[in-house]
VOGU-3710 file (C-alpha; in Angstrom, 3 decimals, decimal comma):
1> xxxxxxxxxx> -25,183/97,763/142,638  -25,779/97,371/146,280  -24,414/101,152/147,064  -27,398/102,410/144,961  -30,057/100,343/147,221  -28,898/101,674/150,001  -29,194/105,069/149,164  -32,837/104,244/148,103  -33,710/102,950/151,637  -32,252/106,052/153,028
11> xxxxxxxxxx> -34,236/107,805/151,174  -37,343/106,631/151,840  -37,100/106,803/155,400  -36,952/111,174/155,051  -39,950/112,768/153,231  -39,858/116,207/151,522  -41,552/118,754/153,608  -42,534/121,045/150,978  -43,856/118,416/148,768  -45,623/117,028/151,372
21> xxxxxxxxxx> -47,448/119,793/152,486  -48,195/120,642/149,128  -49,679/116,898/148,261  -51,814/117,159/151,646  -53,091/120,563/151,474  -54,340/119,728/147,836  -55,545/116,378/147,794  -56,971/116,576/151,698  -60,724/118,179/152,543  -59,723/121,082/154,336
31> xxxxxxxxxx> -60,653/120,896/158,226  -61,708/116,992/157,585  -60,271/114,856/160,697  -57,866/113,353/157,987  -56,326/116,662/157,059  -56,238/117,598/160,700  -54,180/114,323/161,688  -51,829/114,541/158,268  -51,355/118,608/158,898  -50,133/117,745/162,869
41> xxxxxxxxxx> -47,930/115,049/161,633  -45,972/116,577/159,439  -45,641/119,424/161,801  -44,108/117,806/164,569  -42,068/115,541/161,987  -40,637/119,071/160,685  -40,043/119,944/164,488  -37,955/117,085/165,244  -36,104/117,281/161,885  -35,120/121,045/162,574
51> xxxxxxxxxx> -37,574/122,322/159,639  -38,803/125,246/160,385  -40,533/127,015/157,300  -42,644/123,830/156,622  -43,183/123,026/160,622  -44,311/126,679/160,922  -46,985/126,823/157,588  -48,346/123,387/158,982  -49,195/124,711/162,724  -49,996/127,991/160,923
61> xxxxxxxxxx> -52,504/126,697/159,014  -53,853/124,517/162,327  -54,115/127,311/164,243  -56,293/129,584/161,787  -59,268/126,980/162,523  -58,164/126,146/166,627  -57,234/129,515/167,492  -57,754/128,628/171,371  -55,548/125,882/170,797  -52,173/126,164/173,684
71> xxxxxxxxxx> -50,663/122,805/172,558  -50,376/124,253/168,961  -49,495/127,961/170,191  -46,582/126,477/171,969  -44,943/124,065/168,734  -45,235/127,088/166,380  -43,457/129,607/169,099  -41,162/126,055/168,893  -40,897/126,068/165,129  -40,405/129,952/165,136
81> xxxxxxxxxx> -37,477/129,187/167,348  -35,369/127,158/164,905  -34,701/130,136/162,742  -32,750/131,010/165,899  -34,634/134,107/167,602  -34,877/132,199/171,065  -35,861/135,140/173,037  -38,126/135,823/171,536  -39,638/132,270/171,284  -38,747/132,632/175,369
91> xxxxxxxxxx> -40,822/135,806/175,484  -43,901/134,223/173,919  -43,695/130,999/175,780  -43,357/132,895/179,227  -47,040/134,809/178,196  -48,287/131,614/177,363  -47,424/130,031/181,190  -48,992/133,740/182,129  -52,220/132,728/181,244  -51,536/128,511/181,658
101> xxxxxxxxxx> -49,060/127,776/184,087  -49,572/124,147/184,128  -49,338/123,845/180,825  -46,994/121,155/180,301  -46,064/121,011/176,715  -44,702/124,860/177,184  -43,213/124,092/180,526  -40,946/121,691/179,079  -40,045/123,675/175,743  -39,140/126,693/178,309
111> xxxxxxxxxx> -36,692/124,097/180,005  -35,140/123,399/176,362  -35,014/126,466/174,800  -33,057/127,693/178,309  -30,908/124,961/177,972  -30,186/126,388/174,019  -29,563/129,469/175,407  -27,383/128,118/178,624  -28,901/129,077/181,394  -29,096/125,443/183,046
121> xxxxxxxxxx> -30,527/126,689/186,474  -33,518/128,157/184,940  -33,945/125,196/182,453  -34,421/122,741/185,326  -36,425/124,707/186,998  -38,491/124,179/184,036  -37,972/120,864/183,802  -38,758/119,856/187,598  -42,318/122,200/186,890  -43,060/119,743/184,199
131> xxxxxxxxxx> -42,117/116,590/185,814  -44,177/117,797/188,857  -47,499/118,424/186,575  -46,692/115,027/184,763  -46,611/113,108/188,035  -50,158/114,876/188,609  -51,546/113,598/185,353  -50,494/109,772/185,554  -47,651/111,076/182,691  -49,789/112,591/180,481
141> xxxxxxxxxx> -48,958/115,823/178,890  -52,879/116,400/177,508  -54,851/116,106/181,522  -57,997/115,157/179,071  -56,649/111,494/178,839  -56,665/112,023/182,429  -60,259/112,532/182,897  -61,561/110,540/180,632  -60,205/108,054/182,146  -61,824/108,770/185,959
151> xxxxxxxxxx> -65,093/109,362/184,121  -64,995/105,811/183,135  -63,615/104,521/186,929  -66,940/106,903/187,994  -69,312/105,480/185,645  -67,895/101,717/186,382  -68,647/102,971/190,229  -65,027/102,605/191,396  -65,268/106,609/193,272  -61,939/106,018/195,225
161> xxxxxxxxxx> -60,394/104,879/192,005  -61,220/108,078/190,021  -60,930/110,611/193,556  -57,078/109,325/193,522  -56,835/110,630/189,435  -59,535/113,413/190,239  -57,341/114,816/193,734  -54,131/116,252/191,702  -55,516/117,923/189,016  -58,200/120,042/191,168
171> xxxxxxxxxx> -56,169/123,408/190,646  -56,445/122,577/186,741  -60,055/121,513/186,453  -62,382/124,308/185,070  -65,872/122,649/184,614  -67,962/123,586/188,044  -69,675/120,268/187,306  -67,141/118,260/187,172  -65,680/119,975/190,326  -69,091/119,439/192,248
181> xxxxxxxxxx> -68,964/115,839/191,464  -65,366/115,741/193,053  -66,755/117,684/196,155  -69,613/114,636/196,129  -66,921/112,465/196,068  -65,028/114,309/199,161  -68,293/114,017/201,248  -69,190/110,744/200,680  -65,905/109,780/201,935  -66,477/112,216/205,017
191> xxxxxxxxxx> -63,620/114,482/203,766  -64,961/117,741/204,703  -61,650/119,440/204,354  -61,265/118,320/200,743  -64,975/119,405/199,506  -64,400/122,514/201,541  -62,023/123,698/199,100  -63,422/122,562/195,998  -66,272/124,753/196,679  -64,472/127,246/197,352
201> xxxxxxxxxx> -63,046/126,816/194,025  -66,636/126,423/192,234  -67,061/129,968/193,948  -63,960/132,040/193,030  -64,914/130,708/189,553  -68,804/131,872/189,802  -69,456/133,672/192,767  -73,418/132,969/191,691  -72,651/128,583/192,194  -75,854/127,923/194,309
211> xxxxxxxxxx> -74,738/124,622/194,800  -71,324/125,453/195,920  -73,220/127,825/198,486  -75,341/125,232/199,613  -72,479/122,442/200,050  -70,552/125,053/202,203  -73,036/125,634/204,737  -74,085/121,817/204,551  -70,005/121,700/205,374  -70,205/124,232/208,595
221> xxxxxxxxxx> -72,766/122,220/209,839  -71,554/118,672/209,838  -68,188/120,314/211,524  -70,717/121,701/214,546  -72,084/118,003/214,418  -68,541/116,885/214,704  -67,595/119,185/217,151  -70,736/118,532/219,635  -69,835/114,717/219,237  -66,314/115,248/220,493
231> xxxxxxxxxx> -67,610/117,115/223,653  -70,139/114,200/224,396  -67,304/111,831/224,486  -65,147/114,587/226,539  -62,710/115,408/223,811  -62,212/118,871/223,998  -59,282/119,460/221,955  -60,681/117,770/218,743  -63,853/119,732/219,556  -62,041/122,561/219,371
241> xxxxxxxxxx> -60,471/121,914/216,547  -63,361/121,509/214,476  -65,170/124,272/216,001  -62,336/126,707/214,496  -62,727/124,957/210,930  -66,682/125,717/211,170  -65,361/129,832/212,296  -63,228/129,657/209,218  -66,745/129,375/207,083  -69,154/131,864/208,803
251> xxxxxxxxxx> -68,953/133,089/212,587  -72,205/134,045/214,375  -72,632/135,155/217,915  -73,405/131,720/219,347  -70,758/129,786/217,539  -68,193/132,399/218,649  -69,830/132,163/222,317  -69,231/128,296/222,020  -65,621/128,761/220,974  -65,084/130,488/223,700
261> xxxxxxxxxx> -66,142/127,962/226,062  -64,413/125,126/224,886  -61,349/127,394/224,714  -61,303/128,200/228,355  -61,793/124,273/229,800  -58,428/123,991/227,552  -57,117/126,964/229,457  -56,100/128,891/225,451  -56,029/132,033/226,506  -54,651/133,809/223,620
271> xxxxxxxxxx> -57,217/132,384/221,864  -60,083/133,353/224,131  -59,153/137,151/223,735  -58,972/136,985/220,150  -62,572/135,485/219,888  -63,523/138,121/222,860  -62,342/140,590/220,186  -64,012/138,780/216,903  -67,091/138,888/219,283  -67,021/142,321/220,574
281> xxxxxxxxxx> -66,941/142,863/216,521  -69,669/141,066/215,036  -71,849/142,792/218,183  -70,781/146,547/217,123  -71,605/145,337/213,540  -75,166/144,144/214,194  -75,552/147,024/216,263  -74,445/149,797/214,056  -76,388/148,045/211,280  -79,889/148,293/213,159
291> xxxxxxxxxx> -78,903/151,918/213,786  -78,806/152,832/210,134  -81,998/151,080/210,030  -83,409/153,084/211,796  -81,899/156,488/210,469  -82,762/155,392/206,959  -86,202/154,877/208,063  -86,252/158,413/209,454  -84,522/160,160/206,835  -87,438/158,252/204,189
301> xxxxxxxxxx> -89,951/159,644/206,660  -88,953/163,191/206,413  -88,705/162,893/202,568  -92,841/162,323/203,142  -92,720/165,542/205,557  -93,909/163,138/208,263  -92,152/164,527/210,679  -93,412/163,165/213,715  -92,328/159,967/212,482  -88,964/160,554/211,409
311> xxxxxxxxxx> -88,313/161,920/215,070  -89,986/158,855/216,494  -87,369/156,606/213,822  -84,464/158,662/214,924  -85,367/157,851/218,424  -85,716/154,361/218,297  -82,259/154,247/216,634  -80,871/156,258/219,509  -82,499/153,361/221,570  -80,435/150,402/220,029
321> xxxxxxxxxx> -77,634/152,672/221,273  -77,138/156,636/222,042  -75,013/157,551/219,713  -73,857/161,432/219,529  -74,261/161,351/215,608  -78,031/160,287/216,093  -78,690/162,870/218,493  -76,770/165,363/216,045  -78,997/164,333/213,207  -81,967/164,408/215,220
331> xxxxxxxxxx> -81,162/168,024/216,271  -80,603/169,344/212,993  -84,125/167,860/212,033  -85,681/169,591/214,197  -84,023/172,861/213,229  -84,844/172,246/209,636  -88,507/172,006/210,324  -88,770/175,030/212,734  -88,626/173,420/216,069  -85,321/174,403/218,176
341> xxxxxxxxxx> -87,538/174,420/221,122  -87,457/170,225/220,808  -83,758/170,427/220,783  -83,633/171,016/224,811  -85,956/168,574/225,617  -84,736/165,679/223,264  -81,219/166,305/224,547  -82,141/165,972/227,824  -83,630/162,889/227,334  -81,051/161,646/225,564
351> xxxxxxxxxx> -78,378/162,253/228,849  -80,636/160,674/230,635  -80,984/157,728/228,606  -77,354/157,082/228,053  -76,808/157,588/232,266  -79,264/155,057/232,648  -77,747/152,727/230,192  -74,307/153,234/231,982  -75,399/152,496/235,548  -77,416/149,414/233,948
361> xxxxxxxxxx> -73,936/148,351/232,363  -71,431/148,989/235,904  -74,477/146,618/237,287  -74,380/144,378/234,901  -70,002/143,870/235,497  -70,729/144,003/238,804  -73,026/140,637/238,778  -70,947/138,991/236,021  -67,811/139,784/238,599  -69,413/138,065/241,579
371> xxxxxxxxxx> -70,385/134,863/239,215  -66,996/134,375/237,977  -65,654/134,248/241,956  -68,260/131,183/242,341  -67,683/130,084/239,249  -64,142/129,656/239,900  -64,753/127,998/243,767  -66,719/125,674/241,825  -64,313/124,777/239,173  -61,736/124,527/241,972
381> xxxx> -63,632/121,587/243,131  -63,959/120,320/239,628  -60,154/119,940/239,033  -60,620/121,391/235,765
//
């Protein structure tokens, strides 16, 4: 009567797992896009319906041919859990967020198989990660839906449009392409900041990114083009400011020099020691770095036993500065090739040259002392 119908309805609202795997794995073309789609259903079906053995042999059997596949990694560590070994499913899933920590299918299964095991604080810590990456990707657990989608807002030339989708999901976007056409995006909105860092992303990724290199310095110089327009229109602060961002990027002599006069007409004098001292820096640098020049030279010289021009090398490094080490290596050459009675004569000079260099220096102070008394008459007058 009516009792058995209803059991009939019942019935055919639950499948049989086993049976069901069995019909598709031996009726289906193996790998076809139809046994792909049939495999995955019945998977997750299994998931939801607490059947493990069948849930696990179906994402088993997925993840032979997508072995790369995170999505699937994380339901079988799922479907491994329903047997009950939850640490272990916890284990797995926290070396899966090792290596993908936005992924958001595992982020959520953390925050479920914590709450299985009680420990609610950690679960919603889990929970909020998710609902923070899902915000990010417009709800969408896959971020591929995501992109696709701003491809098409690009292509339909709506840029804003697909920058708003692009902006969030920087930090998970791989493809240097796709992140160069997001730094595009940044510049032709004038949003140095923004294509500052996706470069800088394109490089941690592949140090060898030419055009990552290239958009970077294109980057320090619009912020010196900035910077010199703020001074025209006597905005010193906002000159500043994007003098320091173009420092951030590379910092050469003249750009440090610059810094350092903008920084005193604001009267930042913390900051004008610490460029002194960046300054003072990059100057013993470049210096010590032509003296090596040098020394190499000499050292390749003697390798060719010319000797007279390995002394000549050494001296022209002791030129660029007098350093004892120089003179010390100099010395010994001339021991090695059987000529201590050089040693008096090029030490002398070298005394000489270094006293000479000192007075020229105390000079020097002594002019740059006098100029800065004037200097500051003048700026009295100034009311700066």
């Amino acid at each position: 009567g009516d009792g058995d119908e209803n059991d009939d309805s019942d019935d055919s609202d639950s499948i049989n797992p086993a049976q069901t795997f069995e019909y598709i794995t031996s009726n289906l073309e193996a790998g076809s896009t139809e046994e792909r789609t049939a495999v995955f259903t019945l998977g997750i079906y299994c998931l939801k319906n607490n059947e493990g053995k069948i849930a696990k042999s179906s994402l088993k059997r997925l993840l032979m041919r997508e072995k790369g596949n995170v999505d699937l990694r994380c339901f079988l560590v799922l479907a491994i859990s329903l047997d009950g070994n939850i640490n272990d499913a916890i284990k797995t899933l926290q070396s899966i967020l090792g290596r993908n920590p936005n992924h958001r299918y595992t982020n959520i299964n953390m925050g479920i198989l914590l709450r299985r095991k009680g420990k609610i604080q950690q679960s919603r810590v889990s929970f909020f990660t998710t609902f923070r990456l899902l915000e990010r990707s417009q709800g969408d657990y896959d971020i591929k839906a995501c992109l696709e989608n701003a491809e098409k807002l690009f292509n339909d030339n709506l840029e804003k449009k697909a920058l708003e989708i692009y902006e969030p999901l920087i930090s998970e976007i791989t493809s240097e392409v796709l992140l160069h056409r997001i730094a595009k995006l940044y510049l032709d909105k004038k949003l140095l900041d923004g294509a500052l860092e996706v470069y800088k992303r394109i490089l941690r990724k592949n140090r060898q990114n030419k055009e990552a290199r290239e958009g970077i310095k294109s980057i320090h110089t619009a912020y010196l083009i900035e910077s010199e327009n703020f001074l025209k229109k006597n905005d010193k602060i906002n000159a500043a400011v994007k003098i320091e961002k173009a420092l951030k990027i590379a910092a050469g002599i003249n750009l440090i020099q610059k810094a350092i006069s903008i920084n005193l007409l604001l009267k930042n004098e913390n900051r004008v020691v610490e460029l002194e001292e960046m300054l003072k820096d990059i100057k013993r640098k470049e210096i010590q770095s032509k003296v090596q020049e040098k020394i190499n030279k000499a050292e390749e010289a003697e390798k060719k036993t010319d000797y007279k021009g390995a002394i000549r090398y050494f001296q022209e490094a002791i030129k660029i500065e007098p350093q004892n080490s120089t003179l010390k290596k100099l010395i010994d050459l001339c021991v090695r090739i059987n000529r201590p009675d050089l040693t008096e004569k090029i030490t002398d000079w070298f005394n000489k040259y270094q006293h000479s260099l000192l007075e020229k220096e105390k000079k020097q102070a002594r002019e740059e002392l006098k100029q800065s008394k004037n200097n500051g008459d003048e700026s009295q007058k100034d009311g700066i």
